[in-house]
ZALUM-941257 format. One record per atom (N, C-alpha, C): residue in three letters; z, x, y; residue number from 1. Coordinates in steps of 0.02 Angstrom, whole numbers, m for minus. Each point is the difference from the previous one (the first is absolute). Example, Ala and Ser with C-alpha at 12.3 -4.5 7.8 and 13.67 -1.06 7.14 Angstrom:
% residues 2
R,ala,390,660,m284,1 $
R,ala,0,m45,59,1 $
R,ala,0,45,60,1 $
R,ser,m36,m18,53,2 $
R,ser,3,42,59,2 $
R,ser,37,m39,55,2 $
***
This chain:
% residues 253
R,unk,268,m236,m222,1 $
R,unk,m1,66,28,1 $
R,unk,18,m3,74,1 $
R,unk,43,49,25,2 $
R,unk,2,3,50,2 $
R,unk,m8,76,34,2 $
R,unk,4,m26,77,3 $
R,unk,m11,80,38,3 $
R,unk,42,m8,37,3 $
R,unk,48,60,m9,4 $
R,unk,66,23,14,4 $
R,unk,m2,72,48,4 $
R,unk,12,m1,49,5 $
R,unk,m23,70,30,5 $
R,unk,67,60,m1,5 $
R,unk,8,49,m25,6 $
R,unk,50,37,m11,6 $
R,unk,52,7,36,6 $
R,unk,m33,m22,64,7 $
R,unk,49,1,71,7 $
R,unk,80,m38,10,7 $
R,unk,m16,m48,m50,8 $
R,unk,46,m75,m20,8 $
R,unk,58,40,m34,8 $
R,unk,m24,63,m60,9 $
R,unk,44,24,m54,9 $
R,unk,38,46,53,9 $
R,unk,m19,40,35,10 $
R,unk,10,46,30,10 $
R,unk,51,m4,59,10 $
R,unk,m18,m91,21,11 $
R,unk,46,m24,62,11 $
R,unk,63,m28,m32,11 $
R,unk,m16,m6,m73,12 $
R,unk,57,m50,m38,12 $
R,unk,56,67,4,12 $
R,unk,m25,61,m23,13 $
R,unk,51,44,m6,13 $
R,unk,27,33,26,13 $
R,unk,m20,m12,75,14 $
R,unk,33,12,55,14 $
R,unk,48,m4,26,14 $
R,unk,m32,m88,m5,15 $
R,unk,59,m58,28,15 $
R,unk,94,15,m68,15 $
R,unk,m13,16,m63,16 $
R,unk,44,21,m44,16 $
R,unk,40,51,30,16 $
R,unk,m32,37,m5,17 $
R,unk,22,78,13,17 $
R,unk,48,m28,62,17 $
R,unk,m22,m31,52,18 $
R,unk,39,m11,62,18 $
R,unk,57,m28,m14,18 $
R,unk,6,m53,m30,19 $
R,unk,59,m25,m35,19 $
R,unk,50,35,m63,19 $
R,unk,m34,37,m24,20 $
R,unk,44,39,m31,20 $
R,unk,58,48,21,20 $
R,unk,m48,21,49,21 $
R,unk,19,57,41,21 $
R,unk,50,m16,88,21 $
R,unk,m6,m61,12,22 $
R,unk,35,m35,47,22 $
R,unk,73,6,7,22 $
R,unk,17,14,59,23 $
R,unk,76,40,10,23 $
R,unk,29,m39,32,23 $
R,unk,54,3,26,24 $
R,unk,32,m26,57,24 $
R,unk,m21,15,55,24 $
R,unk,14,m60,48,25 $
R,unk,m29,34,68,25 $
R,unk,m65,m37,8,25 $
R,unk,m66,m18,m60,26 $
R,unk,m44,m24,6,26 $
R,unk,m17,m66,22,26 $
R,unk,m42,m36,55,27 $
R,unk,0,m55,18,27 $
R,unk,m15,m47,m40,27 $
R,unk,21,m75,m6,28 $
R,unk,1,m55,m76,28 $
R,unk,m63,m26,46,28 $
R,unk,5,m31,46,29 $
R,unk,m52,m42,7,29 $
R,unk,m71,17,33,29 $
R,unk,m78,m24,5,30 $
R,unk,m45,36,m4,30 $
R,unk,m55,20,m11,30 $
R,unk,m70,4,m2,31 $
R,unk,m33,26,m7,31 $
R,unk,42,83,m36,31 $
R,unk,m79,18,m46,32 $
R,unk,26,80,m45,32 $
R,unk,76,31,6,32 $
R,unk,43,m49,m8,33 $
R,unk,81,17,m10,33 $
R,unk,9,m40,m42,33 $
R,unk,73,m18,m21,34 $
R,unk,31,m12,m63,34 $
R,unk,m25,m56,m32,34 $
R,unk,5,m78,38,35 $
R,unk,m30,m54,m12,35 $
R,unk,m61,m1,m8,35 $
R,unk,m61,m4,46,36 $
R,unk,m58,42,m3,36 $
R,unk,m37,31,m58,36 $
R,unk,35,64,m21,37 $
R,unk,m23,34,m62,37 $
R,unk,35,m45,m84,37 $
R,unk,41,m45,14,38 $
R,unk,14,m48,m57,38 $
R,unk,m53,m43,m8,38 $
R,unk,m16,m37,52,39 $
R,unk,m21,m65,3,39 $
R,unk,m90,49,m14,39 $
R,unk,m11,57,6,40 $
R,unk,m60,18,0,40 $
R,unk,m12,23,m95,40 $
R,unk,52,6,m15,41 $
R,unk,31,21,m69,41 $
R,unk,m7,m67,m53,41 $
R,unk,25,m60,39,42 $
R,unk,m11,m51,m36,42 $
R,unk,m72,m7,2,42 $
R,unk,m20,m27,33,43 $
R,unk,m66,m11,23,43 $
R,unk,m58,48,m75,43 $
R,unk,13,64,31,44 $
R,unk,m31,48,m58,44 $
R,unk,0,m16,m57,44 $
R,unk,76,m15,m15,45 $
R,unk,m12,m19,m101,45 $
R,unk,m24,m56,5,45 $
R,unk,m7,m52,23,46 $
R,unk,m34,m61,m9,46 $
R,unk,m94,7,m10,46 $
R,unk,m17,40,63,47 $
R,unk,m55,14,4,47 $
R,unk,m44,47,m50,47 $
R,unk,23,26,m30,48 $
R,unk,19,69,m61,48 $
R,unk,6,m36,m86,48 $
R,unk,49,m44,26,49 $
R,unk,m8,m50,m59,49 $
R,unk,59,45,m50,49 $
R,unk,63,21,36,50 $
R,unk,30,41,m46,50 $
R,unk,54,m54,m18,50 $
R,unk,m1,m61,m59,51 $
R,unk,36,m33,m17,51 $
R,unk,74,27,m20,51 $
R,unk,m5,34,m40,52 $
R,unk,69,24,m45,52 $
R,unk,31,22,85,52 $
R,unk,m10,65,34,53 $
R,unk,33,m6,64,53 $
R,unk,31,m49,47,53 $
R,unk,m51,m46,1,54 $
R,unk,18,m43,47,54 $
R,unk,70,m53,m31,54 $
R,unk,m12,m28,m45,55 $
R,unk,58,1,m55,55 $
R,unk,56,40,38,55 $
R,unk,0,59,m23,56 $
R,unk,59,45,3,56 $
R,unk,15,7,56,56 $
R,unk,m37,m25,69,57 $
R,unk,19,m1,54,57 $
R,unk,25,m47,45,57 $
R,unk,62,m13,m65,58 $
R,unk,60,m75,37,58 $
R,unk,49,30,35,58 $
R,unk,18,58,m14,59 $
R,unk,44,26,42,59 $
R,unk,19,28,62,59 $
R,unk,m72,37,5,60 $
R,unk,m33,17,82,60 $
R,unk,m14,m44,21,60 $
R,unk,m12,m73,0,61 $
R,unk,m32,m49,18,61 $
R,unk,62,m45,27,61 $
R,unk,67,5,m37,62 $
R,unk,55,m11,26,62 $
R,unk,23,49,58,62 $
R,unk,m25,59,m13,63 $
R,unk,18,55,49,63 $
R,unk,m12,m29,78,63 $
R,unk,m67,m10,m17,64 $
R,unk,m80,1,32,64 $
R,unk,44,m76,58,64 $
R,unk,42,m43,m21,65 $
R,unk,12,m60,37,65 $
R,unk,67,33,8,65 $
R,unk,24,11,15,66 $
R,unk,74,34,13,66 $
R,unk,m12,29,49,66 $
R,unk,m44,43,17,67 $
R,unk,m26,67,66,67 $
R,unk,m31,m43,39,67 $
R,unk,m45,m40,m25,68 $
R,unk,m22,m54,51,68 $
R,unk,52,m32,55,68 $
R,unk,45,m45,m37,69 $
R,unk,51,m24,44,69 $
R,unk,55,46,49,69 $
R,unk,m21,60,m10,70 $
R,unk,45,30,57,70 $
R,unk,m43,8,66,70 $
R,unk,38,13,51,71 $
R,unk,m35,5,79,71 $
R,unk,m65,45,8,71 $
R,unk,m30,m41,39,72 $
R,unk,m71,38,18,72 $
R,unk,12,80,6,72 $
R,unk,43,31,31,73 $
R,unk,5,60,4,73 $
R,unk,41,49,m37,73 $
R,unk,20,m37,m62,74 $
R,unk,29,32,m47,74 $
R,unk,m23,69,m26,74 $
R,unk,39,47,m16,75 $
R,unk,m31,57,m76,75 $
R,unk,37,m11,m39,75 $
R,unk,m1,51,m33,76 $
R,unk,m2,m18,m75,76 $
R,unk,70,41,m6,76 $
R,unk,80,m14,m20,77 $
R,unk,45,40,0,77 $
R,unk,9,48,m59,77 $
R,unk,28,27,m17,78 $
R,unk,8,48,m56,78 $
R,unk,m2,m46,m41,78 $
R,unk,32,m47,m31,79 $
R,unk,5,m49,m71,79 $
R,unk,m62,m40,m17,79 $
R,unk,m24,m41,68,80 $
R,unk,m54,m17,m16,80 $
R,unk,m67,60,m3,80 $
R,unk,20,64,22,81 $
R,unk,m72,52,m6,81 $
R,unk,3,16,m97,81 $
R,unk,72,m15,m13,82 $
R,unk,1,42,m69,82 $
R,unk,m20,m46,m54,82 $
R,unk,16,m76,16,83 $
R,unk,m24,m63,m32,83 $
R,unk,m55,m10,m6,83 $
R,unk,m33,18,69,84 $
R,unk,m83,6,m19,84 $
R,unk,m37,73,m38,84 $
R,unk,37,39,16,85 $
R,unk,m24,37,m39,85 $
R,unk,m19,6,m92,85 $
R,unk,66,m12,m6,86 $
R,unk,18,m30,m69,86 $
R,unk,m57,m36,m33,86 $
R,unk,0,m68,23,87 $
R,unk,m40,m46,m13,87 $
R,unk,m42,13,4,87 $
R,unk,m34,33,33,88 $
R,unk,m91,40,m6,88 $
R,unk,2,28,m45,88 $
R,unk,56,41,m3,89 $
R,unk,m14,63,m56,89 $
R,unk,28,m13,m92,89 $
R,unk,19,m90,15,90 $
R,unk,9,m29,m66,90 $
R,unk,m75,m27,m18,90 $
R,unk,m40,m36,56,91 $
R,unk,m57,m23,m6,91 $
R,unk,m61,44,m11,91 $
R,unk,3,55,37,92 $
R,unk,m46,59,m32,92 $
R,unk,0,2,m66,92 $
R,unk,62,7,m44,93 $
R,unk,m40,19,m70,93 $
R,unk,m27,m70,m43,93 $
R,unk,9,m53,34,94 $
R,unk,m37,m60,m30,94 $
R,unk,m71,11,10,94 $
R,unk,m38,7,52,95 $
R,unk,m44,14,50,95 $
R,unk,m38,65,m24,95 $
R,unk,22,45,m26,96 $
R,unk,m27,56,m38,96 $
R,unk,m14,m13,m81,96 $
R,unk,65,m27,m24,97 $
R,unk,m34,m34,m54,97 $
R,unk,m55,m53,0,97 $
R,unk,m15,m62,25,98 $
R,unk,m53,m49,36,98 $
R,unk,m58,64,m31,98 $
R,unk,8,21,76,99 $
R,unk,m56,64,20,99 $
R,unk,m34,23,m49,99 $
R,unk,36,51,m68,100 $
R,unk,m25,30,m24,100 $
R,unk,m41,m33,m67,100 $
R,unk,4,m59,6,101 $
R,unk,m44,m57,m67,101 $
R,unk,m34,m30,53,101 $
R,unk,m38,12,54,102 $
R,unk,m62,2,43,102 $
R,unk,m33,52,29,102 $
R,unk,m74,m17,m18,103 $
R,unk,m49,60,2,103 $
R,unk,m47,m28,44,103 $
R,unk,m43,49,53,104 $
R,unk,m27,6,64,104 $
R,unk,m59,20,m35,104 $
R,unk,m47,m22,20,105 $
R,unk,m70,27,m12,105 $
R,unk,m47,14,39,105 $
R,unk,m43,49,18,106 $
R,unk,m17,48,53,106 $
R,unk,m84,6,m32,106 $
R,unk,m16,m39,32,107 $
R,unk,m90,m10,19,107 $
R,unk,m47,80,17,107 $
R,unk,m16,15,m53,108 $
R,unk,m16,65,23,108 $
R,unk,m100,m1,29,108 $
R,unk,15,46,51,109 $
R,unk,m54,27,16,109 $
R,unk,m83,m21,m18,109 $
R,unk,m50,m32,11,110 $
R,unk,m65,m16,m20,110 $
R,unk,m33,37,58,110 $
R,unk,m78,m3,m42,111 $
R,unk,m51,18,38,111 $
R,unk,m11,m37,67,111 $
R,unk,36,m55,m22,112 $
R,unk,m19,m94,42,112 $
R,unk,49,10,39,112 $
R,unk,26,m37,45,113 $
R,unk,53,4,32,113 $
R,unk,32,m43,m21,113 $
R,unk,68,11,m14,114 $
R,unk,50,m31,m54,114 $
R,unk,m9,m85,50,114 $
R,unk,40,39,62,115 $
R,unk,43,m59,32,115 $
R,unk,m75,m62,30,115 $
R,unk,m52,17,6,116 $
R,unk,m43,m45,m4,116 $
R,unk,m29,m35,m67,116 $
R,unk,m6,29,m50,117 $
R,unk,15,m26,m74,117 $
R,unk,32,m49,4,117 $
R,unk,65,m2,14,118 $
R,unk,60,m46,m11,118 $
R,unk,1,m54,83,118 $
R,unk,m29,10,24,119 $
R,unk,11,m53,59,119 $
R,unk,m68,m16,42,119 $
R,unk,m54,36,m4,120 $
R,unk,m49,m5,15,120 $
R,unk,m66,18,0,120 $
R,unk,m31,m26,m67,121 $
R,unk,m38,23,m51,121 $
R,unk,m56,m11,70,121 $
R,unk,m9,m59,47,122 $
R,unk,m64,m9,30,122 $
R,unk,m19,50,33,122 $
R,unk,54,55,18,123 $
R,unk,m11,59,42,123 $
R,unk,m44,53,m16,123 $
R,unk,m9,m1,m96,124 $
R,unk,m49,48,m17,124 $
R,unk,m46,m21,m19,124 $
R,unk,m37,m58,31,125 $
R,unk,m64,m22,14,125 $
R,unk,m24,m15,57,125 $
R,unk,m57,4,m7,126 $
R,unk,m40,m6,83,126 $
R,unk,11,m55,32,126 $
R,unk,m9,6,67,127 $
R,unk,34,m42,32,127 $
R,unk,m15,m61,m25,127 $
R,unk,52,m50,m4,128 $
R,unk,m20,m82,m22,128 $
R,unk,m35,m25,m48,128 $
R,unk,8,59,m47,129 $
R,unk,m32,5,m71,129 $
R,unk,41,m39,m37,129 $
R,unk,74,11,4,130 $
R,unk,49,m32,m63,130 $
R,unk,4,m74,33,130 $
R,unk,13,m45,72,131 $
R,unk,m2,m32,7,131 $
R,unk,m54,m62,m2,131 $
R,unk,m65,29,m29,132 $
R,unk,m58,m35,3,132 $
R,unk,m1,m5,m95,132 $
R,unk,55,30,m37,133 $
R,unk,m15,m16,m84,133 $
R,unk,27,m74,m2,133 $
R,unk,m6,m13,m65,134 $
R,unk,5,m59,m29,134 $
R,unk,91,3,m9,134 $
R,unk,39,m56,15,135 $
R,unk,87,17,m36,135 $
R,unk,0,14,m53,135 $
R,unk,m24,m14,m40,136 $
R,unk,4,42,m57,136 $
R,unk,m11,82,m13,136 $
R,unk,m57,48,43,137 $
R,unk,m21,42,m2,137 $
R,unk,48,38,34,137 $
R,unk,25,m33,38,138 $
R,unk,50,26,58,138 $
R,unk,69,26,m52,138 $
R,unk,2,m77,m35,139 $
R,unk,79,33,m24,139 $
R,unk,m7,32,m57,139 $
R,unk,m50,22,m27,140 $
R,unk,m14,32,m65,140 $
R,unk,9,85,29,140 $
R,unk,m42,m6,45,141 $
R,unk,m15,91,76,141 $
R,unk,67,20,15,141 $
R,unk,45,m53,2,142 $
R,unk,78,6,15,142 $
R,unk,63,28,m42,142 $
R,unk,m50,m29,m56,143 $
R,unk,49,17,m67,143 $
R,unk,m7,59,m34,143 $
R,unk,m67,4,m2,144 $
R,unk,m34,82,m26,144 $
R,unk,40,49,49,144 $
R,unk,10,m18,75,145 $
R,unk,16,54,55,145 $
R,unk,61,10,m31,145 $
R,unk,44,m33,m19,146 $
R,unk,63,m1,m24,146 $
R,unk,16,40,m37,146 $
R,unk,m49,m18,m67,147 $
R,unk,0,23,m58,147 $
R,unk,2,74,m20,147 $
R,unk,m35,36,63,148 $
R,unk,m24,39,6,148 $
R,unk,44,42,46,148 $
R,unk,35,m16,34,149 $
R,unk,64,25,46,149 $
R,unk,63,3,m35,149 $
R,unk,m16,m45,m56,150 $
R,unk,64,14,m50,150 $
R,unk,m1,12,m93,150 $
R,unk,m88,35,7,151 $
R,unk,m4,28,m46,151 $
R,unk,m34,m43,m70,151 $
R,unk,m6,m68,7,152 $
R,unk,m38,m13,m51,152 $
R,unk,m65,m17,13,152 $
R,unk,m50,67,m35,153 $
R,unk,m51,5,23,153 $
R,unk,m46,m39,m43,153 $
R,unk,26,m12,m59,154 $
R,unk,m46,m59,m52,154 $
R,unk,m3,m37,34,154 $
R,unk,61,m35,18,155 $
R,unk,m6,m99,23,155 $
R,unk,m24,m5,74,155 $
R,unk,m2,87,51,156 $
R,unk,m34,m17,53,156 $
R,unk,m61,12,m34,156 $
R,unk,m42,35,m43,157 $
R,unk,m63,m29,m36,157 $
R,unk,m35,m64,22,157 $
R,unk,44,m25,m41,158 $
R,unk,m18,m74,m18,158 $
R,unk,1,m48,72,158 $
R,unk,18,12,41,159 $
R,unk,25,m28,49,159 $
R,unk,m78,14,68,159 $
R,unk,6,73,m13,160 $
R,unk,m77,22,29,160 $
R,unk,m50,m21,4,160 $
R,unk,2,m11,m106,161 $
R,unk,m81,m21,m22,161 $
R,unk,7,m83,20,161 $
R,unk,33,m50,9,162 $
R,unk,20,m60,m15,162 $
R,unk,m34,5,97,162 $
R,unk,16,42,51,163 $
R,unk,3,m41,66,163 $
R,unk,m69,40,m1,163 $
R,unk,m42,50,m30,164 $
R,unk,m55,7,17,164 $
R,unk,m47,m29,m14,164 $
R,unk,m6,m30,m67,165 $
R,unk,m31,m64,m29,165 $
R,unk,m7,m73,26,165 $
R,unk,76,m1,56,166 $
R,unk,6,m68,21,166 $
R,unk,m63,32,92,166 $
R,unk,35,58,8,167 $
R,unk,m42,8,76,167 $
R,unk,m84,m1,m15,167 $
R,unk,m20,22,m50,168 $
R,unk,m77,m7,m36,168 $
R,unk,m28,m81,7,168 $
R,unk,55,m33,m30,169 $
R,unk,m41,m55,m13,169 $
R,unk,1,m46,61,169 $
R,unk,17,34,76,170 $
R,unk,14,m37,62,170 $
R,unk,m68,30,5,170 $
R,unk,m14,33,11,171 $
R,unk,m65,70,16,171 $
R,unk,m44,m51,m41,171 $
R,unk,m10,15,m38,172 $
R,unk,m42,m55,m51,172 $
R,unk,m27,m54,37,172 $
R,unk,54,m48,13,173 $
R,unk,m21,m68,7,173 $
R,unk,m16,17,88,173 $
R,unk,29,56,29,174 $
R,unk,m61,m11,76,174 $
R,unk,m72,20,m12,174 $
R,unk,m35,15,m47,175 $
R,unk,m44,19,m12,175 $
R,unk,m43,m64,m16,175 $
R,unk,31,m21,m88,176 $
R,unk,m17,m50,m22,176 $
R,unk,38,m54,17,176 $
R,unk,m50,m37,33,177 $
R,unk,24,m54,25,177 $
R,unk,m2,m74,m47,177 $
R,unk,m51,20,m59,178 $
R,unk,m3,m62,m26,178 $
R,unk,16,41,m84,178 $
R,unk,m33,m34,m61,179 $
R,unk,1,31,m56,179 $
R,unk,70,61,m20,179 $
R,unk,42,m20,13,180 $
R,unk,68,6,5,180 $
R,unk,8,26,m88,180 $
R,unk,26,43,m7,181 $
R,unk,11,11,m71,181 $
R,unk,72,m20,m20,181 $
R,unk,m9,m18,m66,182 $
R,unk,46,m48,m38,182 $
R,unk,23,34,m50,182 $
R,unk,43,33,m38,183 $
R,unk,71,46,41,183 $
R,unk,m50,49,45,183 $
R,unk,37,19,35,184 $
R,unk,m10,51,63,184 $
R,unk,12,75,m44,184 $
R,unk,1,22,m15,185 $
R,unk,m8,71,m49,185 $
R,unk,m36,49,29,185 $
R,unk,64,64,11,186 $
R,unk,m23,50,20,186 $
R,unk,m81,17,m13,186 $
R,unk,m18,23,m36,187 $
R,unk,m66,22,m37,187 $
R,unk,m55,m32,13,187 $
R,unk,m16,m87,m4,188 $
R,unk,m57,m48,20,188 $
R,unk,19,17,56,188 $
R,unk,45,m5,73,189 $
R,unk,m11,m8,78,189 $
R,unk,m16,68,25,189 $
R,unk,15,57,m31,190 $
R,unk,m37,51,15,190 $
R,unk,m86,14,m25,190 $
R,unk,m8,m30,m59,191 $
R,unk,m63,m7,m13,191 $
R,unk,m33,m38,51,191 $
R,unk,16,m62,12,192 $
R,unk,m20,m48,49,192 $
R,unk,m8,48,54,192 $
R,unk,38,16,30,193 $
R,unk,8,65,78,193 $
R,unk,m77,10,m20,193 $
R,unk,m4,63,m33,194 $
R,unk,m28,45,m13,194 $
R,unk,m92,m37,10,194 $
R,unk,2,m61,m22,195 $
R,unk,m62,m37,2,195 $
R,unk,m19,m39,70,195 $
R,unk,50,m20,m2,196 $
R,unk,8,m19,93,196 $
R,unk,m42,17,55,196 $
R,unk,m56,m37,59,197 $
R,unk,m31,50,39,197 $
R,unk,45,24,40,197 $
R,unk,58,m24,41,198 $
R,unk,33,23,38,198 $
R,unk,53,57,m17,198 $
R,unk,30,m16,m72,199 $
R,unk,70,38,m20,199 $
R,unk,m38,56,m23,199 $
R,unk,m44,m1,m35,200 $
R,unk,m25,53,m42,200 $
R,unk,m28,77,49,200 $
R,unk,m6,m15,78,201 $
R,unk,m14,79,15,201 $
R,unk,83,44,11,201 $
R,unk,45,m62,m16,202 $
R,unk,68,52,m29,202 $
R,unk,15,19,m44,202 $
R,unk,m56,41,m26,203 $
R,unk,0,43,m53,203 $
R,unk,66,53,m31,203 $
R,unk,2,26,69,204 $
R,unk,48,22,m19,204 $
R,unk,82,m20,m10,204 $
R,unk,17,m64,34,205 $
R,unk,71,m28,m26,205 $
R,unk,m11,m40,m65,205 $
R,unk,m57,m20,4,206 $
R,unk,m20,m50,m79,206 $
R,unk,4,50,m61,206 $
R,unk,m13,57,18,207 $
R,unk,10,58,m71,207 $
R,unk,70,26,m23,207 $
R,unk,36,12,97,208 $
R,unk,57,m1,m19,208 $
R,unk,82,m54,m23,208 $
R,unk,m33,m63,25,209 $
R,unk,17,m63,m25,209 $
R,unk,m13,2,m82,209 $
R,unk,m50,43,m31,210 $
R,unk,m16,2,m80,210 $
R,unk,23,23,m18,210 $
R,unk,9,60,23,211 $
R,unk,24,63,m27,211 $
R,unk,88,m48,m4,211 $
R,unk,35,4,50,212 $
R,unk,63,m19,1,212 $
R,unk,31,m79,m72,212 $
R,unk,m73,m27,m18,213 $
R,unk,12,m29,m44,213 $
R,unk,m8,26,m60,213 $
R,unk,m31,58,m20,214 $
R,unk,m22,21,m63,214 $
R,unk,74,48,2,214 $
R,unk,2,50,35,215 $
R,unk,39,50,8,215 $
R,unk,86,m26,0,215 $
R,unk,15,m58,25,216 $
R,unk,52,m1,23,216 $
R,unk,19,m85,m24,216 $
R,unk,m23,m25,25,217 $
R,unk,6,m90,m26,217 $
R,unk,m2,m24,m69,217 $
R,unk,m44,36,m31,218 $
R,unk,m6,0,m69,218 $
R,unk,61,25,m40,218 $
R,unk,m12,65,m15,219 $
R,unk,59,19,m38,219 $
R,unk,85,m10,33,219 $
R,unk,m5,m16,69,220 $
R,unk,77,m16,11,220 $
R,unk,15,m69,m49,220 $
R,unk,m45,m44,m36,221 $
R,unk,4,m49,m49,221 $
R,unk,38,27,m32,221 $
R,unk,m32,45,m37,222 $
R,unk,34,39,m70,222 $
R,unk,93,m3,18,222 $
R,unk,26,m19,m88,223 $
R,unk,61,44,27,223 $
R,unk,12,66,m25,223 $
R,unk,m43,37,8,224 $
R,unk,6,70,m33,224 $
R,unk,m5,43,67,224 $
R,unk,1,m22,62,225 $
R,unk,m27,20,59,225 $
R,unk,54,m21,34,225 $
R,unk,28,69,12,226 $
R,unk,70,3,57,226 $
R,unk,m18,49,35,226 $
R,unk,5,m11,52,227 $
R,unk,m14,35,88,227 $
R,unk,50,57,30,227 $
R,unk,7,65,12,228 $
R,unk,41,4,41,228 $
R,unk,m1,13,81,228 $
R,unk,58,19,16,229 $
R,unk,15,m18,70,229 $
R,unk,m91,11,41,229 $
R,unk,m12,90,m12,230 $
R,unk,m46,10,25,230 $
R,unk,m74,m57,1,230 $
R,unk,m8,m2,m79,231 $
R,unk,m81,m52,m18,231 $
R,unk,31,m60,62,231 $
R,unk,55,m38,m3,232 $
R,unk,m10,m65,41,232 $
R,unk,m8,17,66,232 $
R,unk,24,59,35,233 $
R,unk,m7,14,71,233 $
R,unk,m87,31,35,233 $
R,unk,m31,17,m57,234 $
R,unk,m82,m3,m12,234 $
R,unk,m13,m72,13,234 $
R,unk,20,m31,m48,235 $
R,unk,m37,m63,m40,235 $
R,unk,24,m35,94,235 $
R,unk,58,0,30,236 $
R,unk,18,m17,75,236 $
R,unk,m58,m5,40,236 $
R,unk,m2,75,11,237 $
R,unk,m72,21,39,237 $
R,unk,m72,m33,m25,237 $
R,unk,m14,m16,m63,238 $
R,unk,m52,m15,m6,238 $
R,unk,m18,m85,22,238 $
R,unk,48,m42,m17,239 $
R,unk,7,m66,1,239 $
R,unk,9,m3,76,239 $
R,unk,38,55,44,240 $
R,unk,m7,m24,71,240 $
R,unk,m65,m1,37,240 $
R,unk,m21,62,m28,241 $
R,unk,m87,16,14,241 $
R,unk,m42,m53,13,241 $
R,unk,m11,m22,m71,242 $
R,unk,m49,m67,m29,242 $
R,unk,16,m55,48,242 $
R,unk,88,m10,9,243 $
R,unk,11,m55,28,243 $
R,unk,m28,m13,79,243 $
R,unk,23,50,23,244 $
R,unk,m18,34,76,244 $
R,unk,m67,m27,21,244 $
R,unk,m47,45,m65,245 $
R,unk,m76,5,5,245 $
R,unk,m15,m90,m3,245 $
R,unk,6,m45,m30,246 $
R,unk,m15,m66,m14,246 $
R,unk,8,m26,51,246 $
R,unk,79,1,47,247 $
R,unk,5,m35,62,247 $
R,unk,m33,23,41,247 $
R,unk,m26,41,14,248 $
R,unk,m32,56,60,248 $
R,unk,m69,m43,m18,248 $
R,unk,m45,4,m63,249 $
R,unk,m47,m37,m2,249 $
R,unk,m19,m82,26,249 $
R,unk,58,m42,m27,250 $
R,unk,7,m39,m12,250 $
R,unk,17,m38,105,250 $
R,unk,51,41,22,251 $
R,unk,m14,0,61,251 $
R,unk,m28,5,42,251 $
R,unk,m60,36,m2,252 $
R,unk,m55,20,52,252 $
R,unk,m77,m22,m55,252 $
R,unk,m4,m31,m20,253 $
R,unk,m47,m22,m46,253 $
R,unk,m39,m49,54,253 $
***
C-alpha cells in the first residue's frame, strides 16, 4: 500500500497539458519550460508506475535528447513545436488507455480521524500510553487503526480484542508479582484483579475489563459475528478507555 497525495496526479497533468500545448517561440532549456516539464514527465511515469507508457515513451525520449543538445538559449521553432506536439498527443492515448484499467481509492470519512488511523494511532491515546505497550500490543492497536480507516471492521475486531488482552496481562503481572498464571486468560486475570488487595478497589475498570470480555472478546471468536464499520469504532473507544485507565493506574501506583 501506498500514500500517494493527489497533488502528484494533478502536477503530472499539468506538466502534459504544457507540452501538448507548446508553440514556437517557447524556451527548450530550464526549469517549468520544455526540457523541465519532460524530464518532470519522465520522472512521473516512473514514480506512478505507468509501465505500458513508459514503454511507449521511446520516441519523446528521442525527442527529449535532440532539444537537449541545442544551445542554452534556444526555443522551440515551428517544426520542433509541432514534433512535440504530436508526440504528446500520440502518447496521451497510450496514457489514457494505462489510466483507465487503474482505480483510486478514497478513504472515506470516520468518527476517528482517518489520517491519524493510518499514521498515528499513538495520538489517540493518552499521552505515552501507546509507547509504554508491549510490541506486540502496539502493532496489533496499529492494525485495528488501519482496519478501521479502511473499513474492515471484523479483522480490526480481532486486532482490538488481541492488544487488550495483551495490555491486561502487563496490568496483571504489575500487580501480581509472583503466582503468575499459566495461560494468561482473559477471564482468570480479571478474576485474579478483582481478588487482589491493591487491583481490586478498581472496581470499576475490572467490570469494564469483564464486560469487554463477555460482550465483545467472546463472541468476536464466533464466526457468525461480523462487525460493522460503526460496532468497531465503539469497540475503538472502549479498548482505548480500559487501556488508558490501566497505564494511568499502573503509573502512579
Amino acid at each position: 500500500m501506498q500514500s500517494v497525495t493527489l497533488y502528484r496526479y494533478w502536477q503530472f497533468g499539468t506538466g502534459f497539458r504544457y507540452l501538448q500545448d507548446a508553440s514556437a517561440g517557447y524556451p527548450i532549456h530550464g526549469s517549468g519550460v520544455v526540457l523541465g516539464n519532460l524530464e518532470t514527465l519522465f520522472k512521473k511515469l516512473e514514480e506512478l508506475n505507468l509501465r505500458v507508457t513508459i514503454r511507449a515513451a521511446g520516441d519523446l525520449k528521442k525527442l527529449f535528447t535532440e532539444l537537449r543538445a541545442t544551445p542554452s538559449d534556444s526555443k522551440l521553432d515551428a517544426a520542433q513545436a509541432k514534433k512535440l506536439n504530436t508526440t504528446v498527443q500520440s502518447l496521451r492515448q497510450t496514457l489514457e488507455a494505462e489510466l483507465m484499467g487503474m482505480n483510486a481509492y478514497v478513504v472515506s470519512p470516520k468518527r476517528i480521524e482517518v489520517e491519524r488511523l493510518v499514521t498515528d494511532p499513538a495520538a489517540l491515546f493518552a499521552p505515552n500510553v501507546f509507547t509504554a505497550l508491549s510490541p506486540i500490543a502496539r502493532y496489533d492497536i496499529a492494525e485495528a487503526a488501519k482496519c478501521i480507516a479502511f473499513e474492515r471492521p471484523t479483522a480490526a475486531a480481532f486486532h482490538l480484542m488481541r492488544a487488550t488482552e495483551e495490555a491486561l496481562r502487563g496490568y496483571y503481572c504489575h500487580f501480581v508479582k509472583r503466582d503468575r498464571l499459566d495461560p494468561m486468560l482473559w477471564g482468570p486475570l480479571v478474576q485474579a484483579l478483582t481478588l487482589h488487595r491493591k487491583a481490586k478497589v478498581h472496581d470499576a475498570l475490572n467490570r469494564n475489563l469483564d464486560n469487554i470480555r463477555v460482550s465483545f472478546r467472546n463472541p468476536t471468536q464466533h464466526p457468525d459475528k461480523v462487525y460493522d464499520i460503526h460496532e468497531a469504532q465503539d469497540l475503538w473507544g472502549l479498548c482505548v478507555d480500559v487501556i488508558n485507565r490501566m497505564h494511568k493506574i499502573r503509573t502512579e501506583a
